[in-house]
Each structure stands twice: as structure tokens, then as C-alpha cells.
KOLKOLBA-768994 format. One line per 4 residues: their letters; for each residue x, y, z of N, C-alpha, C, CB. Coordinates in steps of 0.1 Angstrom, whole numbers, plus 5000, padded with zeros to 4 digits. Each point is the difference from the previous one (the first is absolute). Last residue first. Glycine has a CB too. Example, Ala and Ser with C-alpha at 12.3 -4.5 7.8 and 13.67 -1.06 7.14 Angstrom:
<gumars>
SA> 5128:4978:5071:5009:5011:5000:4992:5011:5008:5012:4994:4978 | 4991:4949:5021:4991:5012:5000:5009:5012:5000:4981:4988:5012 $
</gumars>
This chain:
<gumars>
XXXX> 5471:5617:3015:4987:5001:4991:4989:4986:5014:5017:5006:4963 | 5022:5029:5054:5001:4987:4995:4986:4998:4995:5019:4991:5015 | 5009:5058:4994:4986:4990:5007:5002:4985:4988:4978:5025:5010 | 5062:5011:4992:4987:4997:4995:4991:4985:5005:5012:5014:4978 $
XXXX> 5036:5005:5049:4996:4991:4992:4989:5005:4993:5009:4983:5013 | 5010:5034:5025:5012:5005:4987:4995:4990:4987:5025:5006:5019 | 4943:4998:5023:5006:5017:4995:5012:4995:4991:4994:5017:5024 | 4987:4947:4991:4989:5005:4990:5006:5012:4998:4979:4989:5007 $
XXXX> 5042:4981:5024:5007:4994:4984:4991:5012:4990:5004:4967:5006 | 4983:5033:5040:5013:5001:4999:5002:5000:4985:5005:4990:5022 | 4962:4992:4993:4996:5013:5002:5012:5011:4992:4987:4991:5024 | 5015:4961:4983:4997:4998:4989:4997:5022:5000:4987:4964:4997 $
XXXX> 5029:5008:5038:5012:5006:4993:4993:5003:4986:5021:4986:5012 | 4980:5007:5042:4990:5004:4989:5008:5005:4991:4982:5005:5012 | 5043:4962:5025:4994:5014:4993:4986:5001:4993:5024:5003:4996 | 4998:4959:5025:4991:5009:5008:4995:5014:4999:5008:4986:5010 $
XXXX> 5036:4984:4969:4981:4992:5002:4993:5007:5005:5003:4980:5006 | 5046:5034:4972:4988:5005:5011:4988:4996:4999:5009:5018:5002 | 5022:4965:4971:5011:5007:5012:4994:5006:5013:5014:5006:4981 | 4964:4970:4980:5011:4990:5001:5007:5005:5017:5007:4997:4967 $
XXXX> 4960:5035:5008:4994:4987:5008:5012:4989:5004:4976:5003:4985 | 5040:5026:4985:4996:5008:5010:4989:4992:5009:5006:5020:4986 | 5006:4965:4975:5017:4999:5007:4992:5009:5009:5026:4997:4981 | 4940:4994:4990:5005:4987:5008:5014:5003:5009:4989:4984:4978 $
XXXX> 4993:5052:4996:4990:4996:5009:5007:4987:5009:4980:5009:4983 | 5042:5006:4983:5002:5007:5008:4990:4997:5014:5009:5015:4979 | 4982:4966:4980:5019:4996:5003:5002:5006:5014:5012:5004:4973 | 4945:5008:5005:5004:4988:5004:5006:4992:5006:4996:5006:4991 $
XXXX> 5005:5034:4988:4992:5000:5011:5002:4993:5003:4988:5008:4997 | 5052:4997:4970:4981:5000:5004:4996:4997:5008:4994:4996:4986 | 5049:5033:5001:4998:4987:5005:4985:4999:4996:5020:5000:5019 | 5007:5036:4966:4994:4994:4987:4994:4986:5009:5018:5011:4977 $
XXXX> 5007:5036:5043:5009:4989:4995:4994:4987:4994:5016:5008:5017 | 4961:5020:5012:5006:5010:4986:5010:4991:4991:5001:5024:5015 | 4973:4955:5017:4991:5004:4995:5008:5011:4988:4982:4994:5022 | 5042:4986:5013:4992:4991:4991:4997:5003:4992:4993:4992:5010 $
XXXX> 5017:5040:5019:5014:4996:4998:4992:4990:4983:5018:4998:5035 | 4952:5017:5001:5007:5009:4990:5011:4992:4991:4996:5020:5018 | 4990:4958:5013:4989:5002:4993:5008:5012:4990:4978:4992:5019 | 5050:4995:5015:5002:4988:4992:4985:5001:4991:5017:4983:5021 $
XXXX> 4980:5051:5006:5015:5000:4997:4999:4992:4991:5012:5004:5019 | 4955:4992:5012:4999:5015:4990:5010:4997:4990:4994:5020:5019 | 5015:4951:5017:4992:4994:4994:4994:5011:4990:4997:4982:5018 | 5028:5031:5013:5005:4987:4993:4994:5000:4989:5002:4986:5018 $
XXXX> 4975:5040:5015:5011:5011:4990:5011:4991:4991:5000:5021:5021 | 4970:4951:5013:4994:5009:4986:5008:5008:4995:4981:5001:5008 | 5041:4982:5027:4992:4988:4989:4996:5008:4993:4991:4983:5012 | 5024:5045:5023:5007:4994:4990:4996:4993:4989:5011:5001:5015 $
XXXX> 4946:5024:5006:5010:4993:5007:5016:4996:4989:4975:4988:5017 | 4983:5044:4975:4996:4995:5013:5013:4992:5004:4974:4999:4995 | 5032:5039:4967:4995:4980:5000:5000:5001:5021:5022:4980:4968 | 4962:5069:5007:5013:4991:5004:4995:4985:5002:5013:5020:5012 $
XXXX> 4969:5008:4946:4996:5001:5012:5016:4992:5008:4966:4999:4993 | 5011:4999:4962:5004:4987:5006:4997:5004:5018:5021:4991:4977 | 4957:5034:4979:5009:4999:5005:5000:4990:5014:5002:5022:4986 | 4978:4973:4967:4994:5005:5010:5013:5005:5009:4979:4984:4997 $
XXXX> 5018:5008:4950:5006:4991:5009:4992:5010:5011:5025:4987:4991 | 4949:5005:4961:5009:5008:5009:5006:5000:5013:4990:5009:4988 | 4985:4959:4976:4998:5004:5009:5015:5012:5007:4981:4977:4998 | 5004:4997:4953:5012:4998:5011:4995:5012:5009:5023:4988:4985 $
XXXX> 4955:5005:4972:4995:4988:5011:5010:5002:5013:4990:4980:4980 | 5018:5048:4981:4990:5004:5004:4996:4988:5014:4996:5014:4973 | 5036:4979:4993:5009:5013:5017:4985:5002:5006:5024:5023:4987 | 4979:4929:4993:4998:5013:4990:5003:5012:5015:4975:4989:4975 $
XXXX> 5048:4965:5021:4990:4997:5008:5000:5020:4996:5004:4971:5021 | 5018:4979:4954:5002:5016:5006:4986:5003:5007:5018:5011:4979 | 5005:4939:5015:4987:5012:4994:5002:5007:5007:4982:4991:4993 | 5055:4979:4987:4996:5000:5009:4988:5007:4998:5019:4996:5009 $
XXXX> 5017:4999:4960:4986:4994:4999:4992:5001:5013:5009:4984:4984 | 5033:5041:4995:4995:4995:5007:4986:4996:5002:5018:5009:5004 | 5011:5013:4964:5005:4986:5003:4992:4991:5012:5025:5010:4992 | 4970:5039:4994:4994:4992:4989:5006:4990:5001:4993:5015:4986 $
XXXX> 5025:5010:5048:4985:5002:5000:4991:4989:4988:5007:5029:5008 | 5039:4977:4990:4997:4990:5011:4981:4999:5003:5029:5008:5014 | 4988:5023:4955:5004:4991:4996:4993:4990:5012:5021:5011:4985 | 4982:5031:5024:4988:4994:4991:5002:4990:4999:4995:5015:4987 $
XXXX> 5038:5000:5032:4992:5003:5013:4988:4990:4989:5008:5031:5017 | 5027:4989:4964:5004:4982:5004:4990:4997:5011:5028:5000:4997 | 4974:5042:4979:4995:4986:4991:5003:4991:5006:5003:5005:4979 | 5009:5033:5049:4981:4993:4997:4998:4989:4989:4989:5025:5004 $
XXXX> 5056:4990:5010:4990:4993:5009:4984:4998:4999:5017:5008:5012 | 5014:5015:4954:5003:4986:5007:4993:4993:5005:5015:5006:5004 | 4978:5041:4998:4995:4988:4984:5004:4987:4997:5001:5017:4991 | 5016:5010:5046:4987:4997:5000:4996:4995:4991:4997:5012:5010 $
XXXX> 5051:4999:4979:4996:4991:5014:4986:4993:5003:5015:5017:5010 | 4995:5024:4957:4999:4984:4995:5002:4989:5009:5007:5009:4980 | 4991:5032:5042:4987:4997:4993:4998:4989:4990:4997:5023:5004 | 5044:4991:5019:4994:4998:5008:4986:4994:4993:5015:5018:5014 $
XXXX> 5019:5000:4960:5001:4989:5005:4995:4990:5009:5012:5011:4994 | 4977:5036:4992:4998:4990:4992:4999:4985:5003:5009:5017:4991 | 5006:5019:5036:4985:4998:4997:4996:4987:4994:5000:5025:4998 | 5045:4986:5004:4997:4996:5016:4984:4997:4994:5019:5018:5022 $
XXXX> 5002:5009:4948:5003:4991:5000:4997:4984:5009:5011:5020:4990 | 4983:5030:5016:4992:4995:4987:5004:4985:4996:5000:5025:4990 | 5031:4998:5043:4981:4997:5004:4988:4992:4993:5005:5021:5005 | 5040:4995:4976:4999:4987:5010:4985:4998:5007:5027:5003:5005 $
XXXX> 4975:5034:4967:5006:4988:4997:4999:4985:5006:5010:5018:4995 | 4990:5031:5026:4990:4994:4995:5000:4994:4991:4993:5011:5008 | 5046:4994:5010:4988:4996:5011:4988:4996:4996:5009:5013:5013 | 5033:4991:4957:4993:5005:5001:4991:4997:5011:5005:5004:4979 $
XXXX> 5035:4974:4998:4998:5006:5013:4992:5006:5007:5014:4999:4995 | 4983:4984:4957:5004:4990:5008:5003:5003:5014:5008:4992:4982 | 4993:5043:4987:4987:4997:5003:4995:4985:5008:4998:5016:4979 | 5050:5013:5024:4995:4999:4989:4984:4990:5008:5028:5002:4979 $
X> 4999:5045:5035:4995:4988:5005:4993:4992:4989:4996:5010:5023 $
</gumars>
């Protein structure tokens, strides 16, 4: 079996490939990181999520959703705040916005 067929080879190979993958992803992770002017917010000030528990009604498990969703995907509060007031006037939505958001200065 020449060493090109080797399992453990290819394995070794898989690894690699794999791990110059991550190294990929993190210089490109930094990068953006050191492109972005926005203000980071230190791990220490971010409150640990609570658990949500079940949503009292569709709307809310909506509206969790499109928070989450925002909030991992770079939207701001803001943005999100206003399109969730847009759809649900009668929500409480700032409470809402605090478990996937940092408290507003």
C-alpha cells in the first residue's frame, strides 16, 4: 500500500487541511474584528443569558426568533427594536431585546 493510501495518511491529511481551514477563519475573524469600529462590549459586563422558559404566545416565540436571529447576525438594537415595535405595538419589547442585547449605556 503506497503511503498516499495510507488511512493514517489521509487522516493526517484531513487534519491538516482542516486546521489550516481554522486559521483561515480566525485571521479573517481578527481582521474584521480590527476593521470594525463599532464598541465592543468587555465579556466581563455581558450578563449571562437567563433561561427564556416557554413563550407565552406565537408572537413572542416570533419575536425571540427575529431577536436571536438579529442579534447573531451583527443587527443593532435599534434596528431591531424599531422592526419589532413596527409588527408588534403592544409588545414589551425593550425587556426582550435585554437577554440577547448588553444593557444600553
Amino acid at each position: 500500500m503506497s503511503s498516499a493510501n495510507n488511512p493514517a495518511t489521509k487522516a493526517a491529511q484531513a487534519l491538516r487541511e482542516a486546521a489550516n481551514g481554522l486559521i483561515r477563519h480566525a485571521e479573517e475573524l481578527e481582521a474584521g474584528v480590527a476593521s470594525d469600529s463599532g464598541p465592543l462590549t468587555p465579556v466581563e459586563a455581558v450578563k449571562p443569558l437567563e433561561p427564556l422558559g416557554p413563550p407565552a404566545d406565537a408572537d413572542e416565540a416570533a419575536m425571540r426568533l427575529v431577536a436571536l436571529d438579529a442579534a447573531t447576525s451583527g443587527r443593532s438594537r435599534d434596528e431591531v427594536d424599531a422592526e419589532l415595535s413596527a409588527k408588534y405595538p403592544n409588545a414589551e419589547i425593550s425587556s426582550l431585546l435585554d437577554r440577547f442585547y448588553p444593557p444600553q449605556p
